[in-house]
C-alpha positions in Angstrom: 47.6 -15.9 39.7 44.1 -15.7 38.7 42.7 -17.8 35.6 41.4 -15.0 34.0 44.6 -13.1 34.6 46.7 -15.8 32.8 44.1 -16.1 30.1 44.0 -12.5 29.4 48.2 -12.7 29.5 48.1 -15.2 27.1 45.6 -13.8 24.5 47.5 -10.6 25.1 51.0 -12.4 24.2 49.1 -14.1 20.6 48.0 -10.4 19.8 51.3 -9.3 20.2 52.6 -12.6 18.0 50.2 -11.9 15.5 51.5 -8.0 14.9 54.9 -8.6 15.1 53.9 -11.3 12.7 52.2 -9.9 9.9 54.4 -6.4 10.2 57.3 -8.5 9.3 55.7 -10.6 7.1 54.6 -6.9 5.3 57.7 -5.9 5.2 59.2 -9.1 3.4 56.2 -9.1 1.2 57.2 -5.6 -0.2 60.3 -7.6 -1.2 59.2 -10.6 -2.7 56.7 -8.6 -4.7 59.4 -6.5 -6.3 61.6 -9.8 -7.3 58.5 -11.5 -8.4 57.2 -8.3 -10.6 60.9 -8.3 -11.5 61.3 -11.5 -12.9 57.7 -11.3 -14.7 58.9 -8.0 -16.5 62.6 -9.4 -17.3 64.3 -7.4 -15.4 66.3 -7.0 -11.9 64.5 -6.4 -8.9 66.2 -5.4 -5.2 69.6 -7.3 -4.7 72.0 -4.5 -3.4 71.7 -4.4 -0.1 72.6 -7.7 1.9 72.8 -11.0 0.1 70.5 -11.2 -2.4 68.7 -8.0 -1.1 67.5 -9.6 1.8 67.9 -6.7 4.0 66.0 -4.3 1.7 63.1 -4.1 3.8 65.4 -2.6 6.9 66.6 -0.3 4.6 62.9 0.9 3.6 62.1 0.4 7.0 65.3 2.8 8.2 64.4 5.4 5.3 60.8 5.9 6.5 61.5 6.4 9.9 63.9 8.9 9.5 62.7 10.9 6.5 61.3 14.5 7.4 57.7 14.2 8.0 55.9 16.6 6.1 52.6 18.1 7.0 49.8 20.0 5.0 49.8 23.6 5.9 45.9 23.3 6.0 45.8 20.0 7.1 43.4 19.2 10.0 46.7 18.0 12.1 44.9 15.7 14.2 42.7 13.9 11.9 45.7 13.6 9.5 47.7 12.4 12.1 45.0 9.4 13.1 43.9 8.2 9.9 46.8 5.5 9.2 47.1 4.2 12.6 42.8 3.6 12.7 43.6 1.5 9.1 46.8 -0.1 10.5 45.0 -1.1 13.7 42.0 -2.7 12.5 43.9 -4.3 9.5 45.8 -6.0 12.6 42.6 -6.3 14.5 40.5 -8.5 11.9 43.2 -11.1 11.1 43.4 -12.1 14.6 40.1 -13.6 14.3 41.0 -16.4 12.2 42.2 -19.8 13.0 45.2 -21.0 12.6 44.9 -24.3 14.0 42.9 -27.0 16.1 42.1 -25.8 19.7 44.4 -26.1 21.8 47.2 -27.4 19.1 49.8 -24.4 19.9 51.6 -25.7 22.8 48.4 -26.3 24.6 47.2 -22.4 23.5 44.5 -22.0 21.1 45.7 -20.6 17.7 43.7 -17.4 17.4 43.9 -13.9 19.3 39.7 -13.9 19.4 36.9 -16.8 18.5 33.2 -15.2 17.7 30.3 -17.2 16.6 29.8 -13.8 14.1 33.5 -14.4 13.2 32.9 -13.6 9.7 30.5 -10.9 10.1 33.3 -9.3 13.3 36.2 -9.7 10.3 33.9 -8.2 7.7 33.3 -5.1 10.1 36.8 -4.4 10.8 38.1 -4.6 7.2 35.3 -2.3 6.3 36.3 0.7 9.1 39.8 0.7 7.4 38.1 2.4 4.4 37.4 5.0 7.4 41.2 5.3 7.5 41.3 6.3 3.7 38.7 8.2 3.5 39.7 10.7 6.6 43.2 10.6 5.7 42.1 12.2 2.3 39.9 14.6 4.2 42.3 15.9 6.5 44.7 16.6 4.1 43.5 19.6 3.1 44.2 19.0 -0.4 41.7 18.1 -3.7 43.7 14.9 -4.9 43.6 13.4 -1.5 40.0 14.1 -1.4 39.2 12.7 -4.6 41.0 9.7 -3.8 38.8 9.6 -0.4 35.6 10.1 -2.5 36.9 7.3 -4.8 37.4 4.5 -2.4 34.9 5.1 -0.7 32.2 4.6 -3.0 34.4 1.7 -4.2 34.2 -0.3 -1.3 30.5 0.3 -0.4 30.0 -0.6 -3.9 32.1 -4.3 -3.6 31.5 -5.1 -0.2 27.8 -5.7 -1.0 29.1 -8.2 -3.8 31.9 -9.7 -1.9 28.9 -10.2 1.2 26.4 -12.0 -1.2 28.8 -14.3 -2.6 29.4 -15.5 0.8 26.4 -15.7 1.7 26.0 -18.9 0.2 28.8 -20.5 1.6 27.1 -19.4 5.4 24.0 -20.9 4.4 25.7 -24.2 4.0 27.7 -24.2 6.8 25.1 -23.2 9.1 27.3 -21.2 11.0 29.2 -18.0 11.0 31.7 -19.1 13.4 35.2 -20.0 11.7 36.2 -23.1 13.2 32.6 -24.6 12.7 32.9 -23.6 8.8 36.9 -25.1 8.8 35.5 -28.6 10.7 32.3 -28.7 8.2 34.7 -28.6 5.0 36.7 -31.1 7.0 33.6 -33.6 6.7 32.4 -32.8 3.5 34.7 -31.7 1.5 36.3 -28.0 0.4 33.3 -25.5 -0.3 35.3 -24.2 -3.8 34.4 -27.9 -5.0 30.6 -26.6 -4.9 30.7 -22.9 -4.5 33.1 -22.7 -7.3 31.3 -19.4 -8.4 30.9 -17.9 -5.2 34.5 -18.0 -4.6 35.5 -16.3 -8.6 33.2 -13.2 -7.1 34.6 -13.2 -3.7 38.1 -13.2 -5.5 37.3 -10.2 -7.6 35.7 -8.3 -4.8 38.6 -8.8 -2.8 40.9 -7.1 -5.4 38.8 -4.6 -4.7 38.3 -4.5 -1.1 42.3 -4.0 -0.6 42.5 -1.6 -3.6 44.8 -4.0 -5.5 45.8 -3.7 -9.0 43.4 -3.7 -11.5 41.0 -1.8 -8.6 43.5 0.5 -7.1 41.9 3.2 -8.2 41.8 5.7 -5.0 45.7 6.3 -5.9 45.7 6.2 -9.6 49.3 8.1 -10.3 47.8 9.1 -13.9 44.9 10.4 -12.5 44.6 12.3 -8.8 48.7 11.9 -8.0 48.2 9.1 -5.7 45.0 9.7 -4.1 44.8 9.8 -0.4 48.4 9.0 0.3 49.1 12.3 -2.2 50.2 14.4 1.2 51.6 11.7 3.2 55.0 11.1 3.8 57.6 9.2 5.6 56.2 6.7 8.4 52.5 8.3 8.1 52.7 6.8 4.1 54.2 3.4 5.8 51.2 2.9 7.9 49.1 3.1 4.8 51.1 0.3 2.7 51.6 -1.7 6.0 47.4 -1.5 6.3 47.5 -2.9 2.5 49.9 -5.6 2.7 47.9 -6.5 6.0 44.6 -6.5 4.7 45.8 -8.2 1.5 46.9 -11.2 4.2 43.9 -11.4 5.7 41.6 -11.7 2.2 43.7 -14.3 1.2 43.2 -16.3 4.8 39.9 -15.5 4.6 39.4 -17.1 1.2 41.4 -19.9 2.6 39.8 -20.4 5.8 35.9 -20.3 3.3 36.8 -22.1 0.6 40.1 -24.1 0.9 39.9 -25.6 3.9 41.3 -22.8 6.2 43.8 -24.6 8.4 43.2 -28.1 7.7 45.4 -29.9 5.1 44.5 -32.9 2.5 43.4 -35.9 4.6 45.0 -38.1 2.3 48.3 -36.8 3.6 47.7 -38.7 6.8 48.2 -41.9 5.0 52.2 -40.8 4.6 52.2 -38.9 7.7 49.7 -39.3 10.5 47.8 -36.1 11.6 49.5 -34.1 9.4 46.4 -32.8 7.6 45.6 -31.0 11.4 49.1 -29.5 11.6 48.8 -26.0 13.1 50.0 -22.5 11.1 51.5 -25.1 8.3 48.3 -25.4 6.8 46.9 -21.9 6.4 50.4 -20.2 5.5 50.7 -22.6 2.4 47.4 -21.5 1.4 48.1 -17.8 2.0 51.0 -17.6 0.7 49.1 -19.2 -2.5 46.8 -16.1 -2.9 49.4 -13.6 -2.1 51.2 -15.0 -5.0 48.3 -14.8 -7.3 47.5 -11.2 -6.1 50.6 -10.3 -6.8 50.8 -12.1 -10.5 47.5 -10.5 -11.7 49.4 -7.1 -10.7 51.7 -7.4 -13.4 49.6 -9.0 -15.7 46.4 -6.7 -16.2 46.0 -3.1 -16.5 43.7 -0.8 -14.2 40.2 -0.3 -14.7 38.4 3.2 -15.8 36.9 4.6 -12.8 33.5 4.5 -14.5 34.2 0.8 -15.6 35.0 -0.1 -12.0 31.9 0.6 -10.5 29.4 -0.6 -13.3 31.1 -4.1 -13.5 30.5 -3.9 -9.4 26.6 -2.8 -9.6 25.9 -4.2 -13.1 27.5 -7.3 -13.4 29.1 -8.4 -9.7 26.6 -7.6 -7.5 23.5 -9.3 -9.6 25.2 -12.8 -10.3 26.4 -12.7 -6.3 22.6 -12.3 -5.4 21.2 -15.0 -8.4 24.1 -17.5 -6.3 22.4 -16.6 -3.2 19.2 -17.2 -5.1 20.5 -21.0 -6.3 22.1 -22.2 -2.9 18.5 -21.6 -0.9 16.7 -23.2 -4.2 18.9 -26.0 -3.8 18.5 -25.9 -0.2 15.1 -25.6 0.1 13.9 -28.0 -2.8 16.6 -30.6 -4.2 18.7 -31.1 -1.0 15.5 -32.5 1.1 14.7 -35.1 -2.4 18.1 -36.2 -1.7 20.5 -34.5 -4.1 24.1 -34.3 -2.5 26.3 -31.6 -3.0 28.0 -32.5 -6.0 24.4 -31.2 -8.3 25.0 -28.1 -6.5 29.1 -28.1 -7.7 27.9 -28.8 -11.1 26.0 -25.6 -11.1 28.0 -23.6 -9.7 30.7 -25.0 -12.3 28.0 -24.1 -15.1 27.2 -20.7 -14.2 31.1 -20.1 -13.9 31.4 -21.8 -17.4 28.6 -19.6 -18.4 29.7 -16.5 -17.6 33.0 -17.3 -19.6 31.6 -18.0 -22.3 29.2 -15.1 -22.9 31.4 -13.2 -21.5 32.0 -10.9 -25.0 28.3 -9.8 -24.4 28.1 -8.9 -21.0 32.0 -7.2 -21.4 29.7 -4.5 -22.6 28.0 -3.6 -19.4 31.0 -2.5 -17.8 33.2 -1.5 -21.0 31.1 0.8 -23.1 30.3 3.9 -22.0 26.8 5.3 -22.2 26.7 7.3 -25.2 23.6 10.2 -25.0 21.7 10.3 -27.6 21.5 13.1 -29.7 18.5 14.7 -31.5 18.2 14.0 -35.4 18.3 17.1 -37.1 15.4 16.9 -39.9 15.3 20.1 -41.1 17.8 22.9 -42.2 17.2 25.5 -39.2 16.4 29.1 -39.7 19.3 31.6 -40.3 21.8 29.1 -41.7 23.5 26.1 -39.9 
């Protein structure tokens, strides 16, 4: 058998891994979700069926399959029809991408479906055509709630991606590279990139609520609002594909944070002191850290309450996007003038710490850019008019 042949077999066979993966891992996620939200609101979560309710998610799973698929009268049955299998594919299609492990460390495989030198910029892409998923789903519904929910997320995530793709920015510009495993090996040598870019990753946090529509940003199906936005005319496995896409893409933020900020698959060297090599276990690694932000997206879900729409996209374009660009702005001053005069990294953590500190702290001043509306004003009336009030 040809090399290529069994090369393209074996990428083939990880792609396949990494779906069946992250579909199961979906569906499981639905469930730890509800016990977690359950046990932050006092009160019982999912525990009927199976022990413990572990086999709620093949009930959900057996109820979507086999409930009657309803479609819009005016619905554009094609379109309709496509739109949560394009998000659910390239949900699937930008995890792949990331690194799970040292080459060659998975049974003598490599532990990634694809390896770019754009990696970041080829998973930034992908996650941005889901929105293409949303938005035609609430086109070719053939319904005005859908469509308003299209409109909305839309607009929301050309609005954060520019934030979320300034605040890495700086990041890149250290690393020197856009290529995963160069940025995982670099914070290997140096050190974790939140320890200096400590700022850049609170923004890149925020914009990833938004990116995967998460609680407080899930504004394209706000219940109180348009119904449920896009998903208003969907039903039955059509409506799975669009919370698998979530789930998915709410996966592959928190590895990418991970993999940018944390150390991606790498563990604490120290460790090896205990247990040599562990720090360059394979999968381990990354799924602790994962598993870390899935936690923490899904604790900030019961904690805060959801945005205005207006209020969403003025923090974005008034407050998010600005202090992503003046971080830009710092990490090539630094770069260009105190790194050459030899000034380490750690003057650039303290800054970073600062401006985060900063922004805490005057944060009851700028709460008004995003928080108050603007109120017109009206003209003074001076004088009694003509004919009475």
């Amino acid at each position: 058998m040809p090399d290529w042949l069994i090369a393209a077999l074996i990428t083939l066979l990880k792609a396949v891994l990494v779906a069946l993966g992250l579909l199961t891992a979906f569906a499981y996620m639905t469930l730890v979700e509800r016990r977690l939200l359950a046990r932050m609101q006092i009160r019982w979560g999912p525990n009927r069926v199976g022990p413990m309710g572990l086999l709620q998610p093949l009930a959900d799973a057996i109820k979507s399959i086999f409930k009657e698929d309803l479609t819009v009268t005016l619905a554009d049955k094609l379109v309709y029809t496509l739109a949560p299998i394009l998000a659910i594919g390239m949900a699937l299609t930008a995890f792949g991408g990331i690194p799970a492990g040292p080459a060659g460390s998975l049974f003598g495989a490599d532990p990634w479906v694809y390896n770019l030198d754009a990696g970041i910029l080829a998973l930034l892409a992908l996650t941005s055509m889901g929105v293409y998923g949303i938005f035609l789903g609430g086109w070719a519904s053939g319904s005005k709630y859908p469509m308003l929910g299209a409109l909305r997320s839309s607009a929301q995530m050309i609005s954060y991606e520019l934030g979320m793709g300034l605040s890495v920015l700086g990041t890149l510009m250290l690393m020197g590279s856009t290529n995963f495993r160069v940025i995982v090996e670099v914070q290997a040598l140096q050190g974790w990139t939140v320890l200096f870019q400590v700022f850049a990753f609170a923004l890149f946090l925020v914009s990833s609520f938004a990116e995967v529509n998460r609680t407080p940003f899930d504004l394209p199906e706000a219940e109180q609002e348009i119904v449920a936005g896009y998903l208003t005319e969907y039903s039955a496995i059509k409506w799975a594909l669009f919370q698998m896409a979530e789930y998915v893409n709410m996966m592959t933020a928190s590895a990418l944070m991970a993999t940018l900020f944390f150390g991606g698959y790498r563990g604490p060297v120290f460790l090896d002191g205990l247990i040599p090599g562990i720090s360059s276990w394979p999968i381990i690694w990354l799924v602790v850290k994962i598993g870390f932000f899935l936690f923490l997206f899904i604790w900030v879900r019961a904690t805060l309450p959801r945005l205005r729409y207006d209020q969403l996209m003025r923090f974005g374009w008034k407050l998010l996007l600005p202090l992503a660009l003046g971080n830009t702005m710092l990490v090539a001053f630094y770069l260009a003038f105190l790194r050459p005069s030899g000034l380490g990294l750690w003057f650039l953590g303290l800054l970073s710490l600062a401006a985060l500190l900063g922004l805490f702290v005057m944060g009851d001043r700028v709460r008004g850019l995003w928080s108050a509306p603007a109120v017109p004003k009206m003209p003074v009336k001076t004088t009694r008019p003509v004919g009475g009030d």
